[in-house]
C-alpha positions, -999 to +999 in steps of 0.1 A: +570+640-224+562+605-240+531+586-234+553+558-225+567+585-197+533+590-189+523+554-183+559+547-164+550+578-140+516+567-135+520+533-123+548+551-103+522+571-083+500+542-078+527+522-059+540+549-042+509+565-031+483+537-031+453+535-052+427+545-022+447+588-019+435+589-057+416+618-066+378+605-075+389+609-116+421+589-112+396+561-103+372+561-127+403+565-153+418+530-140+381+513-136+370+524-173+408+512-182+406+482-166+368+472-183+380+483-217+411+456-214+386+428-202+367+438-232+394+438-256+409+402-242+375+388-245+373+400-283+410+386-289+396+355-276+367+357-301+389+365-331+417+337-322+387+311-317+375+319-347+406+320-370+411+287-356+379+272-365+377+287-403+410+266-403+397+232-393+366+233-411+384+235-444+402+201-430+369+188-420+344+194-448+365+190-482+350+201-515+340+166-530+319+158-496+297+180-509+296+167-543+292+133-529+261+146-510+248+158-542+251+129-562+236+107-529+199+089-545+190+083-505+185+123-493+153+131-474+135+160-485+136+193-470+110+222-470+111+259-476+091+276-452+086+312-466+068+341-448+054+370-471+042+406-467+042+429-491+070+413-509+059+425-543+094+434-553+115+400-544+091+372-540+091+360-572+126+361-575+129+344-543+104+312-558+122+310-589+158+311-568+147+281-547+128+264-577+163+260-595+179+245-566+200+212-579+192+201-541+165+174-559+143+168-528+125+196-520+093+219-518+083+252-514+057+268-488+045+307-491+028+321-465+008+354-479+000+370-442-022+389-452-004+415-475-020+446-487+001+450-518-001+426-546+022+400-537-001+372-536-013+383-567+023+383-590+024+346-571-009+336-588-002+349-622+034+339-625+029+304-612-004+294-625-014+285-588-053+271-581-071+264-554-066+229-536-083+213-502-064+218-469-043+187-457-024+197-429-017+182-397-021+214-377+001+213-349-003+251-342-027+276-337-028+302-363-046+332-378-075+323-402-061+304-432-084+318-460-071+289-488-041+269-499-029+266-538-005+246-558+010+256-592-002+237-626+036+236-636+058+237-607+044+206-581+065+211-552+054+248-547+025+257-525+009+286-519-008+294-484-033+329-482-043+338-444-050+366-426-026+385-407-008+373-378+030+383-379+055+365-390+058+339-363+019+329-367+030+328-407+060+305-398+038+285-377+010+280-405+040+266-428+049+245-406+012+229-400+013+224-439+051+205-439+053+168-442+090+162-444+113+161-414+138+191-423+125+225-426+143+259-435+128+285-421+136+321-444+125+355-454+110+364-489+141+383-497+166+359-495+185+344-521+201+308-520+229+296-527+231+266-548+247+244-526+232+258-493+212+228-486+238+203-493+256+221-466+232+226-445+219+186-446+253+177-441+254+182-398+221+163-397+235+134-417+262+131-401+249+137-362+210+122-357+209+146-326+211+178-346+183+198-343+190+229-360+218+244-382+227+275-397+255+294-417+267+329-429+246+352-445+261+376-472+245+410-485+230+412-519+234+451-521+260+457-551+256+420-567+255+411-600+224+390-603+215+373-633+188+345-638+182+341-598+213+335-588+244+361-577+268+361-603+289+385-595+296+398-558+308+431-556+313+452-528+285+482-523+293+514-530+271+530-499+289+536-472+263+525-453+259+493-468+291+487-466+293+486-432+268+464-428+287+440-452+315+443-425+293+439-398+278+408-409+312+396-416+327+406-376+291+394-363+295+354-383+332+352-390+346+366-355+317+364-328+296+332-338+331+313-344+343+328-309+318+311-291+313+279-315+336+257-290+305+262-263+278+244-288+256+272-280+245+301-298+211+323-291+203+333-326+196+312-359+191+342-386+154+345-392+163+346-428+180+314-430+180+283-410+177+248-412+151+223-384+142+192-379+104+193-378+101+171-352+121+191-330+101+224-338+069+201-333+078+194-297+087+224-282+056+242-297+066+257-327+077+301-330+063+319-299+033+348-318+040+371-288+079+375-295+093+404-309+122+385-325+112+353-332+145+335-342+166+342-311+132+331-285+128+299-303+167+289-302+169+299-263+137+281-257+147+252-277+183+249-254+164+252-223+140+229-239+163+199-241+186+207-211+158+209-181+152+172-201+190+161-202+187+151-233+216+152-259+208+176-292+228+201-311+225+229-330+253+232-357+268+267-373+286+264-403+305+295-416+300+292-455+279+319-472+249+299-482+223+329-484+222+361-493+197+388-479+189+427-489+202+454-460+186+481-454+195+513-476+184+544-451+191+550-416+156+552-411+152+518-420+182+502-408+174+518-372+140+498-373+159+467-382+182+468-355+158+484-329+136+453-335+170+431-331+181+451-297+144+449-275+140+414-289+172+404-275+163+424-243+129+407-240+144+375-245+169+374-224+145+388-196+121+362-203+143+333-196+163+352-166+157+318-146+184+309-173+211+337-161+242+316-147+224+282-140+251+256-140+219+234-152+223+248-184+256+247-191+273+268-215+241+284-224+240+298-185+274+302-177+289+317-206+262+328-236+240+342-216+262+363-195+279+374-224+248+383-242+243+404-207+275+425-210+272+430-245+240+447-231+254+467-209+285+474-231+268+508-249+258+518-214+292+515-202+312+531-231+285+565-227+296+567-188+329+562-196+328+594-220+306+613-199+329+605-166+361+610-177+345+642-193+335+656-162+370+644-146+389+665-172+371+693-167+374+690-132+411+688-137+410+652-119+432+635-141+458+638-169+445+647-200+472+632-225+464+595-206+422+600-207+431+611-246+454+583-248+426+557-237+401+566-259+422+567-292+430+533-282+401+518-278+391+536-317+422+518-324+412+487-315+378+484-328+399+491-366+422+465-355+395+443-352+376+451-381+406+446-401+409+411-387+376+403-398+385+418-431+418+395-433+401+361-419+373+370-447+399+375-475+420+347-463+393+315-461+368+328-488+381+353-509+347+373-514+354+407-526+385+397-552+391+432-569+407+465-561+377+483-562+365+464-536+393+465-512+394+506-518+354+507-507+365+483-475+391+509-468+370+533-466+345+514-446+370+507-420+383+545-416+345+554-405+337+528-390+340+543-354+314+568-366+290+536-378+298+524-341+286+550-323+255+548-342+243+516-336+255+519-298+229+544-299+201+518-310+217+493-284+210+519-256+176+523-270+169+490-276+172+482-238+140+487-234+115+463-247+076+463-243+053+438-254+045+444-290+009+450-290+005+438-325+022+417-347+055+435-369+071+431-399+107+442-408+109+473-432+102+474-469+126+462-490+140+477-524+141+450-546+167+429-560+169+453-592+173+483-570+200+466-548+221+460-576+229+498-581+241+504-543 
């Protein structure tokens, strides 16, 4: 007997007999069945949306704009604020990276929080810093600042050496030592793109009520690198940073552009991100007590300006403009996104008064409560298996349709990762060679297994205590090392 047979009898019964005489396992079949099709028309949704969008921003934002913003004489000046610990094997890559910006207007801020390796010390040698007097307007409160340096041959780099306080408390003494009114906020690993800021500007320019932007991030792992800059991107070899690469990809290309036509998101990437100072300024700079710093200060700063009615937004562009190191073990990747998951959860706890509020608009009535049933997704999916176990053993229900279920839902979850894959290839063209789209393949034949894995940190990362000190994400490889992955 087909499965189409199957399905054709099935829907037989239920009219004939009524959905109430079901046995208890024909019941949890059609409720699982029915949440996985919400799920799945919600992430068609997501795709279409952002297909669409990758579409009309090549119609919006032509390639000589950017030029044009290049050339401008009348930019304002923008700020990197960098956090450092233990960074020994990236940060001076990173400073030389943003040094050799063409963006003209800008300077760099390191915060050394308090790093027991020698980080602050390859700083001083390989930038001839010296001690200078403190001249900051101190918005914040921090951990104890022990000194601030410049460099002899590089003016618009400054070094700041304090104590320990997390990364938020580092953020915030970065931003007590920024004069100009756009900031980027990112991490000591990340590598920029040289037109990232020209990109980034842009939404400001163009909208005086933007208050933050951000963009795609790529992954460094398998890059050619040469002088600072990517030269060549490649596709890693490691299966597990490879999908990562694809996650990255379904997480900007597919989610953030599925939910772009609400003008909300919860999350500008820690690693990257541009502010207007002012705005950070006046709704009291990174919260010190927040596990995950970047998603608390974007939901903060929405509730921020919408109990106040007044008009703001924060921009997301989809262009690559930074590139970042991923994790290398599952030891260290689980960290990562274990971090991620119980920040999310204490976030979206913390501002529960925001749960669908009609005061908030899209934030309450659609981000949030999707953020909520992504949450509860992992949960849902384990029942499901464990249910529908326990209701074929039982002999409650047909075991071609519960088989017949779950290989479609496997099924889909490709499907969409092949979308990703195609909108990828089709609006930037990233991984160009055959090697690369032989690793891909591979990638998406396991990526159900890479699924289940990080549904596992989901579940775990449900629960989120109060950190009782400050953390740090894990240890990074190094550019050098990243290459060979």
């Amino acid at each position: 007997m087909s499965l189409f047979e199957d399905l054709s009898n099935f829907f037989s019964m239920l009219s004939l007999i009524g959905v109430q005489q079901l046995s208890w396992g024909w019941k949890a079949f059609i409720i699982y069945g029915l949440i996985f099709l919400l799920f799945a028309l919600l992430s068609l949704i997501q795709s279409v949306v952002g297909c669409a969008t990758i579409l009309w921003r090549f119609r919006e934002v032509p390639a000589e704009d950017i030029y044009r913003i290049i050339r401008s004489n009348s930019l304002p000046e923008i700020t990197f604020v960098v956090p450092a610990y233990n960074e020994r094997k990236d940060i001076v890559h990173t400073v030389k990276n943003m040094l050799s910006l063409s963006y003209r207007y800008k300077k760099i801020i390191i915060i050394n929080d308090g790093s027991t390796d020698n980080t602050f010390e390859l700083l001083k040698t390989n930038f001839y810093l010296y001690p200078v007097p403190p001249s900051c307007p101190g918005h914040f409160e921090t951990s104890h600042i022990k000194s601030y340096y410049a460099s002899k041959h590089h003016p618009a780099l400054l070094v700041i050496d304090k104590v320990n306080g997390g990364k938020a408390d580092a953020l915030n003494a970065g931003l007590n030592a920024t004069t100009s009114e756009f900031v980027v906020c990112a991490d000591a690993d990340t590598l920029v793109d040289d037109l990232a800021l020209n990109r980034l500007i842009r939404p400001f320019l163009l909208h005086p009520e933007t208050v933050a932007a951000h963009a795609s991030i790529g992954n460094v792992n398998g890059c050619t690198i040469k002088d600072n800059r990517i030269v060549e991107v490649k596709f890693p070899q490691k299966l597990l940073l490879g999908f990562q690469v694809i996650d990255f990809m379904k997480g900007f290309l597919v989610e953030r552009l599925g939910v772009s036509w609400t003008k909300g998101t919860l999350v500008i990437p820690g690693n990257f991100g541009m502010f207007r100072l002012s705005a950070l300024i006046e709704i009291g700079g990174y919260d010190r007590t927040s596990i995950i710093e970047d998603t608390e200060i974007i939901t903060r700063m929405h509730k921020y300006y919408l109990d106040r009615k007044r008009p703001y937004r924060i921009t997301y562009i989809p262009d690559i403009v930074a590139w970042t190191e991923a994790p290398n073990t599952i030891k260290t990747l689980g960290k990562q996104r274990l971090r991620w998951y119980k920040g999310t959860t204490q976030n979206i706890w913390e501002y529960r008064s925001m749960w669908f509020n009609p005061r908030y608009r899209s934030i309450g009535l659609y981000i949030i409560p999707m953020t909520l049933l992504e949450k509860a997704a992992p949960l849902i999916e384990m029942s499901g298996f464990v249910i529908l176990g326990m209701a074929l053993f039982d002999s409650q229900v047909d075991p071609i349709l519960v088989l017949s279920i779950a290989s479609i839902s496997w099924g889909f979850l490709t499907l969409l990762v092949m979308l990703t894959l195609v909108i990828e290839y089709i609006a930037y063209e990233t991984y160009k060679t055959w090697t690369d789209f032989g690793r891909m393949m591979k990638c998406v034949a396991c990526y159900t297994c890479y699924h289940y894995l990080l549904m596992w940190w989901r579940i775990r990362g449900l629960y989120a205590p109060k950190p009782k000190k400050p953390g740090w994400t894990p240890i990074r490889e190094g550019y050098e090392e990243t290459q060979h992955h």
